[in-house]
C-alpha positions as CSV (number, residue, x, y, z in Angstrom):
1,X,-106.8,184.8,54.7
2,X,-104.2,182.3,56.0
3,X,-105.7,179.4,58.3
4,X,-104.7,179.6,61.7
5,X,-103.5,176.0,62.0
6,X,-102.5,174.6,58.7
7,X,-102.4,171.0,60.2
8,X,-106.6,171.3,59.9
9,X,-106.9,172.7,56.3
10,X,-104.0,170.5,54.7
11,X,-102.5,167.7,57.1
12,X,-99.6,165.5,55.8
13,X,-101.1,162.5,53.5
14,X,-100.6,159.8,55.9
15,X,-102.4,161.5,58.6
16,X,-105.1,162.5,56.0
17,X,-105.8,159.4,54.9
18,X,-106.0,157.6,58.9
19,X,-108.5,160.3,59.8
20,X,-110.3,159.0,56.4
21,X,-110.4,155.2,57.1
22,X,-111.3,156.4,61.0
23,X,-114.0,157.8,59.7
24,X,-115.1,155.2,57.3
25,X,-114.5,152.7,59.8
26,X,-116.9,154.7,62.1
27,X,-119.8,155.0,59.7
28,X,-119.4,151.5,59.0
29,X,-119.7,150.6,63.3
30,X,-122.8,153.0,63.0
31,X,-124.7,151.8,59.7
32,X,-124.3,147.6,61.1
33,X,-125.6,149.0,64.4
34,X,-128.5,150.1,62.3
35,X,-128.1,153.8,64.3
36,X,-128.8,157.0,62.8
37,X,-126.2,159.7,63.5
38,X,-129.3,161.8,65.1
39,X,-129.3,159.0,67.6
40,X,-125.2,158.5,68.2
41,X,-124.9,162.2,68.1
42,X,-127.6,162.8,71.0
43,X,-126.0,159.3,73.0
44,X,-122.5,161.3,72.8
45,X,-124.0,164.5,73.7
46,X,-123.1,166.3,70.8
47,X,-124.9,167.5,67.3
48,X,-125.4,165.8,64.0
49,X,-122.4,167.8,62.1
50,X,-119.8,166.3,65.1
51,X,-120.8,163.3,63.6
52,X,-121.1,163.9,60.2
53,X,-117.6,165.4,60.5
54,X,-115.8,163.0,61.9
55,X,-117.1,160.2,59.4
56,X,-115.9,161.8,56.9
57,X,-112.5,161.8,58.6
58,X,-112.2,165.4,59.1
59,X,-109.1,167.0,61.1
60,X,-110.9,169.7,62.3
61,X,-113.5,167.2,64.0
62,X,-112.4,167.4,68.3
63,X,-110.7,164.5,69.6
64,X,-113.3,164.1,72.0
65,X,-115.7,163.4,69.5
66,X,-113.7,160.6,67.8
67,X,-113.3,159.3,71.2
68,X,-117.2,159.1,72.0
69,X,-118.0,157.2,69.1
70,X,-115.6,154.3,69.9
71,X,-116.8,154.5,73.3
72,X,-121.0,154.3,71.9
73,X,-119.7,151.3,69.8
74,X,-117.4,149.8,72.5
75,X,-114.6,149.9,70.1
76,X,-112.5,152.4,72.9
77,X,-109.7,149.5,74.2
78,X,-107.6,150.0,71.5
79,X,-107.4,154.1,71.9
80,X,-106.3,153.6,75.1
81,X,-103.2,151.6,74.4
82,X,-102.3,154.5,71.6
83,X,-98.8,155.4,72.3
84,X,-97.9,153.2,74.5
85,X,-94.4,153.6,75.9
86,X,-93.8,150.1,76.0
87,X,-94.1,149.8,72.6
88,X,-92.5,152.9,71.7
89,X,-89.2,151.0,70.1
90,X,-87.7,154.4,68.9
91,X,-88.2,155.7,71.9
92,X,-86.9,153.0,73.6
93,X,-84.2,152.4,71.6
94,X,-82.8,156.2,72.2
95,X,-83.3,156.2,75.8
96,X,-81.1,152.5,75.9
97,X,-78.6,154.3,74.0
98,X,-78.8,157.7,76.8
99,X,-78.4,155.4,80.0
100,X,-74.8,155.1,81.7
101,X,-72.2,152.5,80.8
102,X,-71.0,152.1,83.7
103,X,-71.4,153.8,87.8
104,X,-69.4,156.5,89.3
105,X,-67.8,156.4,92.0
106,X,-69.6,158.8,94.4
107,X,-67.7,161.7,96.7
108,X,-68.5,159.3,99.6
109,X,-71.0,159.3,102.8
110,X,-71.2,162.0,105.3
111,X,-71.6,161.6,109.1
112,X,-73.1,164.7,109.4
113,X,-77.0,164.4,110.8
């Protein structure tokens, strides 16, 4: 049986290994908290596997989830500012290159009202 989206069941190796150190950064906020993941999973509203899941960096493990637990451990300011277009320099960079030289001279004003 071939998995519906192959990004959960083998994601490329970069993105394998941030979901990894998310996760191990996570249990790490959680254990110096001194929290068990029964009580972060009922403060985020969710069950024990969410948890257990996204600790262990999974990619199947909802966004949402990931989310939640930075909120719980007021880690959260630094999700927000994820993709920032300001800071996007390739992005940037191609729309500076896209933007016109120079103005064209328009077909001039009408008088019509």
């Amino acid at each position: 049986m071939v998995a519906r989206n192959q990004l959960l069941k083998a994601p490329p190796y970069p993105v394998e290994q941030a979901l990894k150190r998310l996760g191990d950064n996570l249990r790490t906020a959680r254990i110096r908290r001194n929290d068990t993941i029964e009580e972060v999973a009922q403060k985020i509203g969710t069950g024990r596997r969410a948890v257990m899941d996204a600790e262990k960096g999974k990619p199947s493990t909802g966004v949402g989830v990931y989310a939640a637990l930075l909120w719980v451990y007021d880690l959260l300011q630094p999700l927000a500012d994820l993709a920032n277009p300001a800071k996007d320099e390739q992005g940037l960079t191609l729309v500076s290159a896209k933007e016109k030289l120079r103005a064209r001279k328009g077909a001039g004003l009408s008088n019509e009202f």
